[in-house]
Backbone as a chain_set.jsonl record, in Angstrom:
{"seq": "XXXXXXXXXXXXXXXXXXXXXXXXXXXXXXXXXXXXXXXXXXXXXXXXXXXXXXXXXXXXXXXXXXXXXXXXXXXXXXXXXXXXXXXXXXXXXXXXXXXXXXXXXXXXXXXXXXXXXXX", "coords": {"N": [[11.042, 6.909, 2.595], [8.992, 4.965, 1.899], [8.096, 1.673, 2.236], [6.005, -0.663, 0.302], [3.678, -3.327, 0.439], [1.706, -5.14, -1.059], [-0.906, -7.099, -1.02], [-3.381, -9.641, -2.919], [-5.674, -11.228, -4.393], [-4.559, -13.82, -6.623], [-5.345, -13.514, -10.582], [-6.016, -10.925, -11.499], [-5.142, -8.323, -13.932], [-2.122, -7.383, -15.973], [-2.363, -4.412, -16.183], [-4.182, -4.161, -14.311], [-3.151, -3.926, -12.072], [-0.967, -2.326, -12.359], [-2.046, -0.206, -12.32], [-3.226, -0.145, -9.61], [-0.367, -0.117, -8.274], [-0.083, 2.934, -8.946], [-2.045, 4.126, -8.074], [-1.768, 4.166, -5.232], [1.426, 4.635, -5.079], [0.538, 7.291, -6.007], [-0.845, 8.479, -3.628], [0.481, 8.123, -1.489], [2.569, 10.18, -2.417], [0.76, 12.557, -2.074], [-0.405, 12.269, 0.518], [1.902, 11.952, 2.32], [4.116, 13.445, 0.928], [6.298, 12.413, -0.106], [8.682, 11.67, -2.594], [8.538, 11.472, -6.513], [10.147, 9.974, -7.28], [10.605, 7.768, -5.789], [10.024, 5.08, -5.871], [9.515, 1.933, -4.24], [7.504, -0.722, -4.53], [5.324, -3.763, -4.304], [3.382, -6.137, -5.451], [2.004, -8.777, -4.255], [-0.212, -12.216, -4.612], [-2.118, -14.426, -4.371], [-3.793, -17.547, -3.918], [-6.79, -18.834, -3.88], [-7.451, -19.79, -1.945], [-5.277, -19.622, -0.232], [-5.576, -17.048, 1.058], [-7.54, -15.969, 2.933], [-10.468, -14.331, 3.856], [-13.316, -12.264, 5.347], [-17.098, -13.194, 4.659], [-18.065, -11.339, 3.142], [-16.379, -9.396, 1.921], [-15.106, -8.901, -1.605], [-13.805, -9.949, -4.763], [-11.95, -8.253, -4.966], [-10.822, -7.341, -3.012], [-7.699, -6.164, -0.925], [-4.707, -6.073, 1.037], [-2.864, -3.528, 2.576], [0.017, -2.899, 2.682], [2.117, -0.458, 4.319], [5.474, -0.111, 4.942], [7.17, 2.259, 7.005], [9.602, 5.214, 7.377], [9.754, 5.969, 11.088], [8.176, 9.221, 12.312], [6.192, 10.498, 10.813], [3.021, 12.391, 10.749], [-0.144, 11.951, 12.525], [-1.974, 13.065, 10.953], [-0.735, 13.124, 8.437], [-0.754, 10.324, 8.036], [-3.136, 9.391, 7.619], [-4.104, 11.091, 5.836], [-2.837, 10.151, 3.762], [-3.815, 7.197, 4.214], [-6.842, 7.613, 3.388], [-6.612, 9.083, 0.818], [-5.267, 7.012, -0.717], [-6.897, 5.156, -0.52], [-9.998, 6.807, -2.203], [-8.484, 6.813, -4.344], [-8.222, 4.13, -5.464], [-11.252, 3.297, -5.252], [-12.04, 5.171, -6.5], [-10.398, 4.905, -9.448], [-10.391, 2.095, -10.128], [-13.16, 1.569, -9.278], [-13.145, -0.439, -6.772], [-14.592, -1.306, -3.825], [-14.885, 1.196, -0.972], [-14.759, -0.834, 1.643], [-12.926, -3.352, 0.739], [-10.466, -2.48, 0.849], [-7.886, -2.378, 2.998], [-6.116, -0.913, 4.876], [-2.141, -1.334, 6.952], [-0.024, 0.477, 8.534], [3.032, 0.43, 9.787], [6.129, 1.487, 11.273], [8.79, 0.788, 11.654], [11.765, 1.373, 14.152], [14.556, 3.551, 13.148], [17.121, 2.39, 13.635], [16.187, -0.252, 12.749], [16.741, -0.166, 10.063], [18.081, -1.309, 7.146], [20.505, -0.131, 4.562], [21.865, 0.305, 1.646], [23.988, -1.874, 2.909], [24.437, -0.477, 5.028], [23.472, 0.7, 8.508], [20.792, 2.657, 9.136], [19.727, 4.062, 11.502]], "CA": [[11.191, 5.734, 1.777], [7.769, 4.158, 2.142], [8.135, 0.274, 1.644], [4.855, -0.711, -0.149], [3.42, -4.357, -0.264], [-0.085, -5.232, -1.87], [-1.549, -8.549, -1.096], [-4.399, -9.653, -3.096], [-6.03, -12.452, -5.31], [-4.28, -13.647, -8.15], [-5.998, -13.245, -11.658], [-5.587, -9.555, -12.317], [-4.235, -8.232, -15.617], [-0.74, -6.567, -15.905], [-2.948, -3.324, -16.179], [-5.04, -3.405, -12.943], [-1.821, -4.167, -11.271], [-0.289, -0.996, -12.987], [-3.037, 1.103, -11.578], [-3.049, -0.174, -8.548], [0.591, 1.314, -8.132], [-0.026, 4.346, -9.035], [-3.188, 4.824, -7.215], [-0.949, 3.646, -3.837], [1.966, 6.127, -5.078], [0.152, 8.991, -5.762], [-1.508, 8.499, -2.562], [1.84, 8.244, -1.003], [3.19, 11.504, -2.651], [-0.071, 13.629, -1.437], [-0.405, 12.504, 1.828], [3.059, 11.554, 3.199], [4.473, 14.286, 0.801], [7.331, 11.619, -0.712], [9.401, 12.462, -3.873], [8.139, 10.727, -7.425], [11.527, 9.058, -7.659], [10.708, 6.769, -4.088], [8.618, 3.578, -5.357], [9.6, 0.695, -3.765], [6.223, -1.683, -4.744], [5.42, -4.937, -4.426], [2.122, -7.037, -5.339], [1.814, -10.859, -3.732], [-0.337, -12.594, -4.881], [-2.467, -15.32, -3.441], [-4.957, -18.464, -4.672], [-8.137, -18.229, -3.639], [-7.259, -21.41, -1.154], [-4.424, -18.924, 0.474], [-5.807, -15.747, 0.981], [-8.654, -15.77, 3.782], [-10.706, -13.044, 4.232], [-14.636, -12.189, 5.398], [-17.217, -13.302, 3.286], [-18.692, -9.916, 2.695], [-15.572, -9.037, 1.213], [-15.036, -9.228, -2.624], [-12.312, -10.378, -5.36], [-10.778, -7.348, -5.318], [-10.036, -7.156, -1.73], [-6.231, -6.071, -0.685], [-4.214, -5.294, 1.62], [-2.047, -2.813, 1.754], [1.302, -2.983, 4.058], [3.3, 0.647, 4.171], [6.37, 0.235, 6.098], [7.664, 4.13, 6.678], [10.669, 5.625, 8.579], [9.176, 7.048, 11.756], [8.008, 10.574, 12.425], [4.733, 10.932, 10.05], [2.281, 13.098, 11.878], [-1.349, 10.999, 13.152], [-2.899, 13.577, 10.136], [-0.371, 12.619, 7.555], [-0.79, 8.893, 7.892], [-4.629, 9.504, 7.784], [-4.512, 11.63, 4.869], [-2.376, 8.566, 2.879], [-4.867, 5.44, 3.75], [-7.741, 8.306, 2.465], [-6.205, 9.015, -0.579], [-4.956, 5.617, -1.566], [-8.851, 4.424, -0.788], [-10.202, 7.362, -2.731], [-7.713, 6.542, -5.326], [-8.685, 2.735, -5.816], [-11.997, 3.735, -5.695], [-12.536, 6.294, -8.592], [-9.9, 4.31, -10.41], [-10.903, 0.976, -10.359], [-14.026, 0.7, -8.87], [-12.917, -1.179, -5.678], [-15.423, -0.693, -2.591], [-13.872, 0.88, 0.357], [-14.535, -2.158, 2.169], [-12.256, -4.251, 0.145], [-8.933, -1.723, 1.008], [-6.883, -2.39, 4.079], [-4.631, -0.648, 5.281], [-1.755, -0.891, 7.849], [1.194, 1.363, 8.768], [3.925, -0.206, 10.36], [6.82, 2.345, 11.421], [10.514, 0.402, 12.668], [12.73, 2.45, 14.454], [15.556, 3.839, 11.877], [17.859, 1.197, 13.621], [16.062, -1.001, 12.262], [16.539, 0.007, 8.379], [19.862, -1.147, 6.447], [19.974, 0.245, 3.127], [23.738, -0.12, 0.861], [24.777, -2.154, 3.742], [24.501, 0.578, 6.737], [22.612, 0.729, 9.266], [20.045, 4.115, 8.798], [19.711, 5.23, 12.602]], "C": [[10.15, 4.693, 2.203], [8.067, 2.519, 1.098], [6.73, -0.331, 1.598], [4.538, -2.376, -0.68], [1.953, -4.724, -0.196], [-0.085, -6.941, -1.526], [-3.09, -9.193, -1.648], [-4.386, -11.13, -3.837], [-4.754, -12.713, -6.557], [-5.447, -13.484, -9.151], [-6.757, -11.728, -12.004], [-4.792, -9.101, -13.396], [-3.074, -7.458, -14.73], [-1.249, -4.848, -15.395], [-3.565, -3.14, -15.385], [-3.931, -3.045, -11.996], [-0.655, -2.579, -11.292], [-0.942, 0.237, -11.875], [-3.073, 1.026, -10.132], [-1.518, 0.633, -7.417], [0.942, 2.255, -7.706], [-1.067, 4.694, -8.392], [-2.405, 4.83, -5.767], [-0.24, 4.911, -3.956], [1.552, 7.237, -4.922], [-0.06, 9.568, -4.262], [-0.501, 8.842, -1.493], [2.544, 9.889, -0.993], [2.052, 12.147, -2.3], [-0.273, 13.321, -0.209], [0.412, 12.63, 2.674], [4.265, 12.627, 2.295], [6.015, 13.553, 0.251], [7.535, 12.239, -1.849], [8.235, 11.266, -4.726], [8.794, 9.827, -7.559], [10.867, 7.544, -6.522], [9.781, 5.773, -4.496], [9.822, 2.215, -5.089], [8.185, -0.062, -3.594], [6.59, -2.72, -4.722], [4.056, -5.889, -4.485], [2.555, -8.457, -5.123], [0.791, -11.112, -3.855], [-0.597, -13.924, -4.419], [-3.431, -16.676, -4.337], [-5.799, -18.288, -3.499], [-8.535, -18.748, -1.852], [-6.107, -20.571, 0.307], [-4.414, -17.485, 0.866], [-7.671, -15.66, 1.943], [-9.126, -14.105, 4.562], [-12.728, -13.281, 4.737], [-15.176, -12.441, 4.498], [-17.591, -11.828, 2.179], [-17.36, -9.433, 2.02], [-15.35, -10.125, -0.277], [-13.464, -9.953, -3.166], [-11.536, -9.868, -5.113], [-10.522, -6.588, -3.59], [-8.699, -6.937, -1.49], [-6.0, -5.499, 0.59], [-3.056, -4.763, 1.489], [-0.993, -2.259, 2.855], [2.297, -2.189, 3.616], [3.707, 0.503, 5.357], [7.037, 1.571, 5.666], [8.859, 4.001, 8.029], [9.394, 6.541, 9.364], [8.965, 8.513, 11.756], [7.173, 11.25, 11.267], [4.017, 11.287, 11.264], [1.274, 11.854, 11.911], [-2.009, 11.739, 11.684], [-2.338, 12.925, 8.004], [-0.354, 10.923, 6.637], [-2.203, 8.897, 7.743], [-4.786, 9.979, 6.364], [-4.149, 10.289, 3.237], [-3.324, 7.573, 2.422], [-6.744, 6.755, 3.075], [-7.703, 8.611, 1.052], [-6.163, 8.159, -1.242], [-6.529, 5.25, -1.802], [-9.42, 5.061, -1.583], [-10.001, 6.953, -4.159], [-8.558, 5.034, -6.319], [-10.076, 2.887, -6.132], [-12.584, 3.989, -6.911], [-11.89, 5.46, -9.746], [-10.443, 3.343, -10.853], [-12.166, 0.008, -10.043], [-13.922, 0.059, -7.527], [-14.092, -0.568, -4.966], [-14.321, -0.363, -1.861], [-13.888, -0.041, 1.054], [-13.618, -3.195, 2.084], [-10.684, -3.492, 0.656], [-8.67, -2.029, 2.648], [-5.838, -2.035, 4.443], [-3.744, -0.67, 6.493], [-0.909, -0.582, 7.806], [1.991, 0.999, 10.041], [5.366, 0.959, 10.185], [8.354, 2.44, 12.242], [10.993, 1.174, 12.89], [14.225, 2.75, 13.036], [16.526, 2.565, 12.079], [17.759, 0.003, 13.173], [15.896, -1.308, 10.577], [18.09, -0.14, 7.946], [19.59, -0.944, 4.937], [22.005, 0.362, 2.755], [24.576, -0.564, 1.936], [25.188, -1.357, 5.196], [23.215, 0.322, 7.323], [22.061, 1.891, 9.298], [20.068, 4.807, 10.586], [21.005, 4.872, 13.499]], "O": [[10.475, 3.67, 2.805], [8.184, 2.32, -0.111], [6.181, -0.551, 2.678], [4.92, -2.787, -1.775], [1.218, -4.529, 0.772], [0.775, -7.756, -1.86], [-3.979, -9.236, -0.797], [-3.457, -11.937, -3.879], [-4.208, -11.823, -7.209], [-6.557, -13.314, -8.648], [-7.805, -11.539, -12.621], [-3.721, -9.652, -13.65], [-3.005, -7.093, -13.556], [-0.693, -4.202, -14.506], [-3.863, -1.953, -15.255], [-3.871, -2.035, -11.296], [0.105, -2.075, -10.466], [-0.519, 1.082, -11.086], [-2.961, 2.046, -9.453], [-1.508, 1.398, -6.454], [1.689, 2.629, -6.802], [-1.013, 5.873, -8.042], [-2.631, 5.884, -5.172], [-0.612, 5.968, -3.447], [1.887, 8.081, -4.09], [0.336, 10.634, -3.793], [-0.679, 9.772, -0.707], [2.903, 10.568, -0.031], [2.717, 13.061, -1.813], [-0.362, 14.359, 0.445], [0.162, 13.219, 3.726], [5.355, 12.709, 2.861], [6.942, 14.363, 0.237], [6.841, 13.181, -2.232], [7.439, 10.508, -4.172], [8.309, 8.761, -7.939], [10.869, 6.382, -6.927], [8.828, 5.485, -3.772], [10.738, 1.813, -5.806], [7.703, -0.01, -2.462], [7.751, -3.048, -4.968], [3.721, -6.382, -3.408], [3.362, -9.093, -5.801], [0.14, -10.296, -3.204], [0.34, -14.644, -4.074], [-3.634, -16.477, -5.535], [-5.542, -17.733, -2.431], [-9.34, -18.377, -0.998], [-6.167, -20.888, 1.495], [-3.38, -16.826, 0.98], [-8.722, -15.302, 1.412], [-8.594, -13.263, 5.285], [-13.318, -14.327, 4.469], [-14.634, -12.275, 3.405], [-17.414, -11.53, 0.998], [-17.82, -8.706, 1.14], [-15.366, -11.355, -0.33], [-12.48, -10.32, -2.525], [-10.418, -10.351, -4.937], [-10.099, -5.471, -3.293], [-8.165, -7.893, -2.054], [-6.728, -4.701, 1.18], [-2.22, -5.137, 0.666], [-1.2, -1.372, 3.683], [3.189, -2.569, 2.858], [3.133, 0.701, 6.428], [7.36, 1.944, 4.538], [9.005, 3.276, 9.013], [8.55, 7.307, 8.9], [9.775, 9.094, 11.033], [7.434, 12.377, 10.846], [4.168, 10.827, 12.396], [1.666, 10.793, 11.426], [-2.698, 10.902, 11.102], [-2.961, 12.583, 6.999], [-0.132, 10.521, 5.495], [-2.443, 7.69, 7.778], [-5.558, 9.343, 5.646], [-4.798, 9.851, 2.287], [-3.659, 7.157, 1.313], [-7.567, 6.258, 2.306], [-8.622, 8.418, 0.255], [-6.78, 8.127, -2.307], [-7.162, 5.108, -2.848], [-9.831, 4.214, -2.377], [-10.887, 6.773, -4.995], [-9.181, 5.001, -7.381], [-10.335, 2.639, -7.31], [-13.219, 3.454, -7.82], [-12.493, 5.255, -10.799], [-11.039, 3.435, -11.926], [-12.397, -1.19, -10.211], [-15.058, 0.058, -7.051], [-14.58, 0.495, -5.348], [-13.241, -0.951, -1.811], [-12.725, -0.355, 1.308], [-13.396, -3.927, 3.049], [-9.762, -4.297, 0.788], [-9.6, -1.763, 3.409], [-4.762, -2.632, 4.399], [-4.292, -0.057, 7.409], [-0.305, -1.181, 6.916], [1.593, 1.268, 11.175], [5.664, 1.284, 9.036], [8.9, 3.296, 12.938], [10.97, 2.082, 12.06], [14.567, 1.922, 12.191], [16.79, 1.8, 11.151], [18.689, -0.797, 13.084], [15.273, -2.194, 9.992], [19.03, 0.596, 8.248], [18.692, -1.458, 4.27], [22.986, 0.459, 3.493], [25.662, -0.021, 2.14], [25.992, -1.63, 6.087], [22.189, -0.127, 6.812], [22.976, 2.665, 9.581], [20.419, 5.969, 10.786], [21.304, 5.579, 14.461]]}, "num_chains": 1, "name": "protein.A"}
């Protein structure tokens, strides 16, 4: 249950936003091997004033914050931020430069889902 949040510029259409997504998901389901059913997304959304980054980096800069239940291999989490970048890429053009990714991995005890505690 990969928890997926996007941080980028505002002033993107409904439709880059779409793609963006699904370039993340897919990326998700081929590297980390997740069901189709499992999106939990989330784009935030910044002004230009709240969102500091290098200058060499463009508009379409993001980052891209998957929290996962532990126990992804070192190859599986590798194959993910390749894909997703790949993904963004071909799709939309992005440079790799502009993609960021980090993988953040709480212990299960630390996941409550319908009110339980997961580990």
């Amino acid at each position: 249950m990969p928890l997926v949040k996007i941080n980028m510029l505002k002033g993107k259409t409904a439709e880059y936003k779409k793609t963006v997504f699904d370039c993340v998901h897919q990326g998700l389901i081929e590297g980390l091997g997740i069901s189709d059913w499992d999106r939990f997304q989330r784009i935030v959304e910044f002004d230009r004033a709240d969102f500091e980054t290098p200058a060499e980096k463009s508009d379409n800069f993001m980052i891209i914050e998957l929290t996962l239940f532990p126990g992804r291999t070192k190859e599986q989490k590798k194959a993910a931020i390749e894909i997703i970048t790949a993904k963004l890429v071909a799709t939309l053009s992005i440079a790799p430069e502009d993609v960021f990714i980090i993988i953040t991995e709480p212990p299960l005890e630390n996941w409550g889902m319908a009110g339980k505690q997961k580990g």
